[in-house]
GULUMSE-560099 format. One record per residue: residue in one letter; x, y, z of N, C-alpha, C in turn. Coordinates in steps of 0.05 Angstrom, whole numbers, padded with zeros to 5 digits, always signed. Example, Ala and Ser with C-alpha at 12.3 -4.5 7.8 and 13.67 -1.06 7.14 Angstrom:
# GULUMSE-560099
A+00264-00114+00156+00246-00090+00156+00264-00066+00156/S+00257-00045+00142+00273-00021+00143+00258+00001+00157/
END
This chain:
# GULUMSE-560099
X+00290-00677-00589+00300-00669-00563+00329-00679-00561/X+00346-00662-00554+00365-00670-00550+00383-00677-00527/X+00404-00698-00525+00417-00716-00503+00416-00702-00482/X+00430-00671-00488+00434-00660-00470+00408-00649-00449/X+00388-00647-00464+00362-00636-00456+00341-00659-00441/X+00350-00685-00448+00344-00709-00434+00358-00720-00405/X+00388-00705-00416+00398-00709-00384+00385-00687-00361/X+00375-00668-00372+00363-00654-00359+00332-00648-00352/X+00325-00669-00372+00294-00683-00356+00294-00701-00334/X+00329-00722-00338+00328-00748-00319+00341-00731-00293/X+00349-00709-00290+00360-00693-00269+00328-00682-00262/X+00309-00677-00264+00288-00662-00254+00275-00681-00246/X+00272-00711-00262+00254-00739-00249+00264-00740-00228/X+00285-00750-00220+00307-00761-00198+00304-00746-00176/X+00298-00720-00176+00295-00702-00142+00267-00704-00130/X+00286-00709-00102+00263-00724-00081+00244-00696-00089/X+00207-00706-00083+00189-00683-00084+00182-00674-00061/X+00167-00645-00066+00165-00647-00040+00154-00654-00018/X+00148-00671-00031+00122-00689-00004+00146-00706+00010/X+00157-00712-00008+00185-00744+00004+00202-00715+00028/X+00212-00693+00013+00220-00674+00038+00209-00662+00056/X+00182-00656+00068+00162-00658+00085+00168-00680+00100/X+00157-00705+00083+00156-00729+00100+00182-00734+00118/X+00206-00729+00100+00228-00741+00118+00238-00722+00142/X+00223-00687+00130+00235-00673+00156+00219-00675+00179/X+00195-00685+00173+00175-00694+00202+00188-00715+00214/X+00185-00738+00194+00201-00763+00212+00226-00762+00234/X+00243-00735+00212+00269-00733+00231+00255-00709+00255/X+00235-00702+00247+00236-00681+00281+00227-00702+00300/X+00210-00723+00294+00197-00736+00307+00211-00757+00327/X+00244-00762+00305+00254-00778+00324+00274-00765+00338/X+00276-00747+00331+00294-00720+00354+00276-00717+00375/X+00258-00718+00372+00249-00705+00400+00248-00739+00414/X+00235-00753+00398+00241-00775+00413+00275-00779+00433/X+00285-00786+00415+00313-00790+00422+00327-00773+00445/X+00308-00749+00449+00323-00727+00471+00311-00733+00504/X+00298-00755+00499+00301-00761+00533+00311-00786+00541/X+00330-00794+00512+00350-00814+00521+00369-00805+00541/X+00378-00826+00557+00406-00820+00573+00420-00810+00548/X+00437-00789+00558+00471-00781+00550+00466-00768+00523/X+00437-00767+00510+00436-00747+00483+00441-00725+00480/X+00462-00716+00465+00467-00683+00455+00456-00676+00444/X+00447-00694+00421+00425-00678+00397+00423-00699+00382/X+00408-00686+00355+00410-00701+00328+00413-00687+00302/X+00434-00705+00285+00445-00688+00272+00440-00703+00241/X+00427-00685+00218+00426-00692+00195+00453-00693+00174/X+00454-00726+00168+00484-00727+00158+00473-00734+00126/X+00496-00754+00106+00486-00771+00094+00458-00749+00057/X+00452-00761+00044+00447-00756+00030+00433-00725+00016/X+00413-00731+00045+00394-00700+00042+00402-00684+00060/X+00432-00681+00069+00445-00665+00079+00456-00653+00051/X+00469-00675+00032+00486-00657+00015+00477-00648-00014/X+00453-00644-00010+00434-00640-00043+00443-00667-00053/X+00440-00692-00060+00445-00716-00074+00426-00733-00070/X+00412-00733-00056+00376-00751-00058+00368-00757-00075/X+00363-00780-00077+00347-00791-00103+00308-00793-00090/X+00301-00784-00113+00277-00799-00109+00260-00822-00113/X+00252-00834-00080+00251-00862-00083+00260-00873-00076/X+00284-00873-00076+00308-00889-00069+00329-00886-00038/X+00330-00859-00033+00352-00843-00015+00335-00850+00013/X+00340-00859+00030+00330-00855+00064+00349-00838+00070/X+00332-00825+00084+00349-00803+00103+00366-00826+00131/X+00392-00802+00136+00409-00808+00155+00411-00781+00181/X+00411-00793+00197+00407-00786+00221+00431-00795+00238/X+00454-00778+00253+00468-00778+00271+00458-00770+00306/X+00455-00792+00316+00448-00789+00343+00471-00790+00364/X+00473-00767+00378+00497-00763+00382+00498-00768+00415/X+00523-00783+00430+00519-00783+00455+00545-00775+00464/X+00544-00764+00488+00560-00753+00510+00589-00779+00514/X+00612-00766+00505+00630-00790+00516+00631-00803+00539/X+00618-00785+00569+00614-00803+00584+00591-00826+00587/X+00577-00815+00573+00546-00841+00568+00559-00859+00560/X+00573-00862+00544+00588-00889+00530+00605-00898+00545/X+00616-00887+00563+00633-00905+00585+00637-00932+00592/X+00658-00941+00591+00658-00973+00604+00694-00971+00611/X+00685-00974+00638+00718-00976+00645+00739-00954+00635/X+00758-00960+00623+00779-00948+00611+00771-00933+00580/X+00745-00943+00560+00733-00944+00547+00709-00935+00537/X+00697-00959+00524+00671-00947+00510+00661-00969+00511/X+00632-00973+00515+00612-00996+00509+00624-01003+00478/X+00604-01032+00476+00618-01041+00436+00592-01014+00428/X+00598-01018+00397+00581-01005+00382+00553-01017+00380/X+00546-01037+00382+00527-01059+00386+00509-01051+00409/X+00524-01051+00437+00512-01036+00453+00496-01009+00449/X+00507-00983+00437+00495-00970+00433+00472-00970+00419/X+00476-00988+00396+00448-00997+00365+00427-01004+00387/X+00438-01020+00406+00417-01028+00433+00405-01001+00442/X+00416-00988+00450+00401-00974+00472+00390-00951+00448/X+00402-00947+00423+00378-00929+00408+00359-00943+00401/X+00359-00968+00385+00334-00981+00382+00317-00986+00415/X+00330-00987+00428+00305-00982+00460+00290-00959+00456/X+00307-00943+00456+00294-00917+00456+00269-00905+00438/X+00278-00922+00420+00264-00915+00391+00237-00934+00387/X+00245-00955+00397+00220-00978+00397+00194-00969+00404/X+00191-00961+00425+00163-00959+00435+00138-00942+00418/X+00160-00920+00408+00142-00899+00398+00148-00903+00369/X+00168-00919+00359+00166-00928+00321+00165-00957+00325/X+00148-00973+00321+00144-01006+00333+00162-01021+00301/X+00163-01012+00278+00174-01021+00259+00208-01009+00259/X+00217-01016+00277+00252-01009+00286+00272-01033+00282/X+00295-01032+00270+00312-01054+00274+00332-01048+00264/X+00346-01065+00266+00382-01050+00254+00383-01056+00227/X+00398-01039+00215+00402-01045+00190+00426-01060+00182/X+00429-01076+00156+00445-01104+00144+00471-01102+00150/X+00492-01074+00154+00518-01071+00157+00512-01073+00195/X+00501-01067+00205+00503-01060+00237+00508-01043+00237/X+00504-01023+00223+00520-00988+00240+00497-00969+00241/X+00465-00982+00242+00446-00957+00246+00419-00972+00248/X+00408-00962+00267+00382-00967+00272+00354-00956+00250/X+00347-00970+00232+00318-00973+00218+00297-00956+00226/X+00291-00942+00220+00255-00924+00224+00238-00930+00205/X+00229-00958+00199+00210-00956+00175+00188-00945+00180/X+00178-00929+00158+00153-00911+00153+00147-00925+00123/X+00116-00912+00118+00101-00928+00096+00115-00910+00076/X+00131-00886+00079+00134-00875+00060+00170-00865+00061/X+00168-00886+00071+00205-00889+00063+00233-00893+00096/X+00245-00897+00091+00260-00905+00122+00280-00884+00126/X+00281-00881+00154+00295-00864+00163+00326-00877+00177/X+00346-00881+00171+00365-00886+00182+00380-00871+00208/X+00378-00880+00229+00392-00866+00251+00415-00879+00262/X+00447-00864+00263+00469-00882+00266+00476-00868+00300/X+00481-00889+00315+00491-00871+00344+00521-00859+00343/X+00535-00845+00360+00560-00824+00358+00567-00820+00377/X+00598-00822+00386+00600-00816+00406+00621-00789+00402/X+00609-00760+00405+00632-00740+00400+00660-00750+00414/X+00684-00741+00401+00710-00750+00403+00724-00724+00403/X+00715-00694+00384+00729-00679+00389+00736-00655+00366/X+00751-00650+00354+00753-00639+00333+00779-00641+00317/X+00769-00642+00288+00790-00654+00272+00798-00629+00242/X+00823-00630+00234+00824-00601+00227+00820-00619+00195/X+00805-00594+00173+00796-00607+00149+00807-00568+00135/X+00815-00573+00119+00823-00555+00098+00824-00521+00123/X+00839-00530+00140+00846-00514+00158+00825-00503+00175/X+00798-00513+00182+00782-00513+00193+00778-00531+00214/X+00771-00529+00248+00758-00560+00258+00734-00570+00250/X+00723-00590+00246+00702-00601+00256+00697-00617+00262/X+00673-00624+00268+00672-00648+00298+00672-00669+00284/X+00694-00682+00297+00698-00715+00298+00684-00736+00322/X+00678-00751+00304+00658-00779+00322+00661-00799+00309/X+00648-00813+00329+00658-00852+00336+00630-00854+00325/X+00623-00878+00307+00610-00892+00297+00605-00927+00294/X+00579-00947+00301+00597-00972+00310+00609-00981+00268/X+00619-00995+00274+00636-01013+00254+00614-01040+00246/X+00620-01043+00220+00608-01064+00222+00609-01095+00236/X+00632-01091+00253+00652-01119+00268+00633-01105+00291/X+00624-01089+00305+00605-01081+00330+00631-01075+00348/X+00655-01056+00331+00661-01040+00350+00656-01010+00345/X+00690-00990+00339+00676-00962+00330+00695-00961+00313/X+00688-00945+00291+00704-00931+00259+00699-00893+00276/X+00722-00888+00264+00712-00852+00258+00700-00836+00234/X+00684-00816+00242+00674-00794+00222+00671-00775+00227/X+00670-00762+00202+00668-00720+00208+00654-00725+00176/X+00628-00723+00183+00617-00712+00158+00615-00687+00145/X+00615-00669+00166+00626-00643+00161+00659-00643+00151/X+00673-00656+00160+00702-00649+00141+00700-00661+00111/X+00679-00680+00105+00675-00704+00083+00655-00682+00060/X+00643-00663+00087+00621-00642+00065+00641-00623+00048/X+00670-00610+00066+00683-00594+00047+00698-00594+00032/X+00699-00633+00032+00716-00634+00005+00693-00641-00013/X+00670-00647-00007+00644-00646-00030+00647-00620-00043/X+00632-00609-00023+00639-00582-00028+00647-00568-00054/X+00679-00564-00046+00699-00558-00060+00698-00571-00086/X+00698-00596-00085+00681-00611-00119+00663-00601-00129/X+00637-00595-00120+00616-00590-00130+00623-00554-00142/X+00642-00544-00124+00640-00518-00132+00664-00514-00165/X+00681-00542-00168+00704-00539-00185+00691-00557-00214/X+00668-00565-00205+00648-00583-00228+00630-00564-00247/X+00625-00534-00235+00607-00517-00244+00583-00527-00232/X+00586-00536-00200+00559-00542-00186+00541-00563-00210/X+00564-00588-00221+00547-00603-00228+00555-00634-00215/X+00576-00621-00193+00579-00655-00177+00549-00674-00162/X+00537-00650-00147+00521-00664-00134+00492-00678-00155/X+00485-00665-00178+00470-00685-00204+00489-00705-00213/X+00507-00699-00214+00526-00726-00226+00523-00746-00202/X+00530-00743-00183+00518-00766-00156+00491-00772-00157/X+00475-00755-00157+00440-00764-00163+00441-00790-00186/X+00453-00783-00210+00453-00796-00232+00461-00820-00232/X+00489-00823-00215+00499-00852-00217+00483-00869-00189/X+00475-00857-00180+00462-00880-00155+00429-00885-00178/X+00427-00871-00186+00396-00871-00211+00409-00902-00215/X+00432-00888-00232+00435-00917-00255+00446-00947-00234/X+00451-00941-00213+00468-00956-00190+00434-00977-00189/X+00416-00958-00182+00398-00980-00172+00378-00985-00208/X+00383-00974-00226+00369-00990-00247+00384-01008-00257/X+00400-01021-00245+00415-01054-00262+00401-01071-00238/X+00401-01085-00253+00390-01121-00244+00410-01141-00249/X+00425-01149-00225+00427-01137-00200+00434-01116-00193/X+00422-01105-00178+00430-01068-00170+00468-01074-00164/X+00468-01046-00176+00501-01042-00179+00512-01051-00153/X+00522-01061-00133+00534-01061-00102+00553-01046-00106/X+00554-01013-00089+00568-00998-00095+00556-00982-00081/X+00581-00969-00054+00570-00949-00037+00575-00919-00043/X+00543-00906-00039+00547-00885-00050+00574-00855-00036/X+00587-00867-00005+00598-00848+00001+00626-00858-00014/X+00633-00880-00019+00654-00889-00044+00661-00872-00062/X+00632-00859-00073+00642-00851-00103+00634-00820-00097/X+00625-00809-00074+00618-00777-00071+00649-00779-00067/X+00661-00795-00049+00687-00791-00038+00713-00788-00065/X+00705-00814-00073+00726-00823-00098+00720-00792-00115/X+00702-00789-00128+00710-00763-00147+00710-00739-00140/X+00700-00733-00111+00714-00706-00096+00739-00704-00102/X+00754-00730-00082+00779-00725-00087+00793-00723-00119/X+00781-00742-00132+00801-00734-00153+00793-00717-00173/X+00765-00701-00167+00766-00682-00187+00746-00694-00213/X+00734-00709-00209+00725-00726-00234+00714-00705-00259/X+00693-00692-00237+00676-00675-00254+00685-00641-00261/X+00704-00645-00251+00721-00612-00245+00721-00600-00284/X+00720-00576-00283+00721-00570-00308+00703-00561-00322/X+00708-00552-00351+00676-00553-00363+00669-00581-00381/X+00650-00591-00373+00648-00622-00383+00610-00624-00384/X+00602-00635-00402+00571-00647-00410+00558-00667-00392/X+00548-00672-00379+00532-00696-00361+00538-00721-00372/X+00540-00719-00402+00556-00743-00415+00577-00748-00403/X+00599-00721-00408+00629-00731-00410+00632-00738-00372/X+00617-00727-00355+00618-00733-00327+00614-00760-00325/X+00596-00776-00337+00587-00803-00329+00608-00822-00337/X+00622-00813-00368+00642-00826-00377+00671-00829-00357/X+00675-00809-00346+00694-00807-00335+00696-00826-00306/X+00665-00819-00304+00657-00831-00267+00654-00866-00277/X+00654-00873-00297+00649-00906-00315+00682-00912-00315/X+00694-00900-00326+00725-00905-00328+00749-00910-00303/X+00741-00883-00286+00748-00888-00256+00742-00913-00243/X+00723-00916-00248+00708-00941-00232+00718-00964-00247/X+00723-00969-00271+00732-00991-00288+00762-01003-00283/X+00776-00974-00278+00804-00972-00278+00815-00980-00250/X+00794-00969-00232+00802-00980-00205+00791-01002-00199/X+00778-01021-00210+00763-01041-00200+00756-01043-00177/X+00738-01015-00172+00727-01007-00153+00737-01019-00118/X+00768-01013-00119+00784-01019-00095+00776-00989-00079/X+00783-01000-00050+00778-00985-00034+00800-00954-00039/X+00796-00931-00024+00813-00916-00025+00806-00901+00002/X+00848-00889+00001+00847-00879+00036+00833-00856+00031/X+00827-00855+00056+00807-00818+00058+00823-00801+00053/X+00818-00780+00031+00841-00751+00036+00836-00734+00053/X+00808-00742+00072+00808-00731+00095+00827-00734+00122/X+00825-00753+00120+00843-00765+00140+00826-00774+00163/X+00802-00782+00161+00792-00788+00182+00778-00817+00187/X+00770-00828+00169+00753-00859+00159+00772-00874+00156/X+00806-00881+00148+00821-00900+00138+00816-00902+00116/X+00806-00933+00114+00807-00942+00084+00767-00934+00071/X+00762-00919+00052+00734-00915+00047+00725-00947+00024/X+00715-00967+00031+00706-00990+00017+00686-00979-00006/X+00691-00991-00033+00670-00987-00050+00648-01005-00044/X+00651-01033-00038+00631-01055-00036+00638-01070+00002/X+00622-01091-00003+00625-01094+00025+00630-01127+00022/X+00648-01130-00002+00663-01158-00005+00676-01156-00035/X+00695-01173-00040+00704-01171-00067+00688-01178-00092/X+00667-01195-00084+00651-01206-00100+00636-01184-00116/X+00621-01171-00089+00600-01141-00102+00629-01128-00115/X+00649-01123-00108+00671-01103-00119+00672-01110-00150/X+00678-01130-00155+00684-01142-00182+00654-01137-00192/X+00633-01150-00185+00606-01138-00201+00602-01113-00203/X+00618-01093-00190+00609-01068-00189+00624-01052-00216/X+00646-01065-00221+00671-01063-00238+00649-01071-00272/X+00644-01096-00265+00635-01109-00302+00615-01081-00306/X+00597-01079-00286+00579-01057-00288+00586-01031-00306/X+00609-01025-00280+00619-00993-00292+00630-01005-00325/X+00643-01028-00325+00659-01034-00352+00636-01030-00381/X+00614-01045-00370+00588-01046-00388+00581-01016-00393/X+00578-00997-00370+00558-00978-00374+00584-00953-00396/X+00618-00957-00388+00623-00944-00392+00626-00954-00430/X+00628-00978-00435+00627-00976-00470+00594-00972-00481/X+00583-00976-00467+00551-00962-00475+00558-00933-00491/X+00562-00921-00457+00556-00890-00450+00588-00879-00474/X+00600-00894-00487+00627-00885-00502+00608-00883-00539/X+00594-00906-00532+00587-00901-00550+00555-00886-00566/X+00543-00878-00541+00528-00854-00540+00542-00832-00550/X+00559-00825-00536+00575-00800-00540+00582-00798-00573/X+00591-00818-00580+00602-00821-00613+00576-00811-00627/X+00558-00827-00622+00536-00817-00633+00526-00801-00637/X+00529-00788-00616+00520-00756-00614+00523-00738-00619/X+00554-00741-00613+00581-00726-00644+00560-00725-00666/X+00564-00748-00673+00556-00752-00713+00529-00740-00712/X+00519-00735-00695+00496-00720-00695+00469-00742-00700/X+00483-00760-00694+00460-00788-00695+00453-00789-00664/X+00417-00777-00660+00417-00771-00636+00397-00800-00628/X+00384-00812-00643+00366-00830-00636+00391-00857-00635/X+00408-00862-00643+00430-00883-00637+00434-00880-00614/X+00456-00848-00605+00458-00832-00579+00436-00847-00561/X+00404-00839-00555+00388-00841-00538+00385-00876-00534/X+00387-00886-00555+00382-00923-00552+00411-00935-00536/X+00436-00925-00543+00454-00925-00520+00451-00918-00489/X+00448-00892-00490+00450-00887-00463+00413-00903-00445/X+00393-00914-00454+00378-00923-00451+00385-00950-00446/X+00402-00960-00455+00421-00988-00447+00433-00981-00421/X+00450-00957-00424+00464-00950-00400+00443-00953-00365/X+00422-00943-00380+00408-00946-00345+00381-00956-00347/X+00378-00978-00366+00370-01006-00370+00335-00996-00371/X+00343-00982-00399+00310-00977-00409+00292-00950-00393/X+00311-00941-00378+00299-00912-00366+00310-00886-00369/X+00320-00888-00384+00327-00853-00396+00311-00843-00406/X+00306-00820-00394+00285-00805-00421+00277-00807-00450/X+00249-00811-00458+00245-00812-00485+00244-00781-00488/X+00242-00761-00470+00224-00731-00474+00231-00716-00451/
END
């Protein structure tokens, strides 16, 4: 069997099934309808992973944008903190999901279920923001300090998008793949996944005609080369996009990419020479004993 035919067994393991997409589209109707007899709710809006084909299976919680009326958020001249709002969705949310709480950064309220968690972040619409000559809606999100950051995941989807379509529609497996390998190191890689949808949108990582190999190599190098420093949005809407959420994870995230990318360099050699069982014991290093045997 060959590398290439293995990366495309570990692309068919990796997608959520469909029981995990059932499960999470019930959960999310469940807390929509909940959430719609909150004060000041517009809706709810599916953002975040299993919005953009990149789910892992197992691994991915769904994200949920709960969106409120700029006057609901009112205070004075202002806006309640972001804190406030995590408050009044987890109220909302409590009674009828009793396993609710905020999650580790502060920017979204927890839905644990036995069969995986649902992330819900509150919003306050702000307006519309122009993205490759298009509007779309821009919103307030809290910060992890418990005030508000901005987003348009819709302007963040069309520069996905536009990658995935300049990759030969192989950006969004190449994202499946590195959050795979992200959570098979011990310690799991620290490394946020809208970092690196962001980071190689913009620069094109996977653009071209290129092998699932030469994609990973490239996405190992980027990451090595930048020592996984923050970068401004080419959206223009987030500021600065953080790879980690301190320098510490940043630098572990770095030896990581540094490790996986002389592995994964020297898979490739191998594979050349047509030495495919060298090839497979490499890249099997690369994501720590779980690559396909078949």
């Amino acid at each position: 069997m060959s590398i290439a035919d293995r990366f495309q067994s570990l692309i068919r393991r990796i997608q959520p099934t469909a029981a995990e997409l059932t499960a999470k589209s019930r959960h999310a109707a469940e807390i929509d309808a909940c959430l719609r007899s909150a004060r000041g709710i517009k809706g709810v809006r599916r953002i975040g992973s299993y919005s953009r084909g990149s789910a892992v299976r197992g691994i991915s919680d769904m994200d949920l944008l709960a969106v409120f009326t700029r006057e609901s958020a009112r205070w004075g001249n202002g806006y309640v903190s972001g804190t406030t709002m995590l408050n009044r969705v987890r109220g909302a949310l409590g009674t009828r999901f009793p396993k609710t709480d905020s999650n580790r950064d502060g920017q979204a309220v927890v839905c644990r279920f036995d069969d995986g968690d649902v992330d819900v972040v509150p919003a306050i619409f702000q307006g519309m923001h122009p993205a490759k000559g298009v509007n779309r809606p821009l919103f307030l999100i809290p910060s992890a300090a418990g005030d508000w950051m901005p987003t348009s995941p819709e302007a963040h989807g069309v520069l996905i998008e536009e990658a995935h379509a300049s990759s030969g529609h192989k950006f969004a497996a190449c994202i499946q793949i590195l959050k795979f390998w992200r959570d098979c190191r011990r310690p799991r890689t620290p490394i946020s996944s809208f970092h690196m949808e962001i980071l190689f949108a913009s620069e094109r990582t996977f653009s071209g005609v290129k092998s699932y190999q030469e994609c990973l190599i490239a996405a190992f190098r980027t990451l090595r080369h930048r020592g996984c420093r923050a970068i401004n949005d080419p959206m223009g809407v987030s500021g600065r996009v953080q790879a980690a959420d301190s320098g510490p994870k940043a630098r572990l995230a770095t030896e990581h990419a540094a490790t996986a990318l002389d592995k994964a360099e020297r898979a490739l050699a191998a594979e050349l020479s047509r030495d495919q069982e060298t090839a497979h014991r490499y890249w099997d290093m690369v994501f720590n004993d779980r690559f396909p045997a078949s």
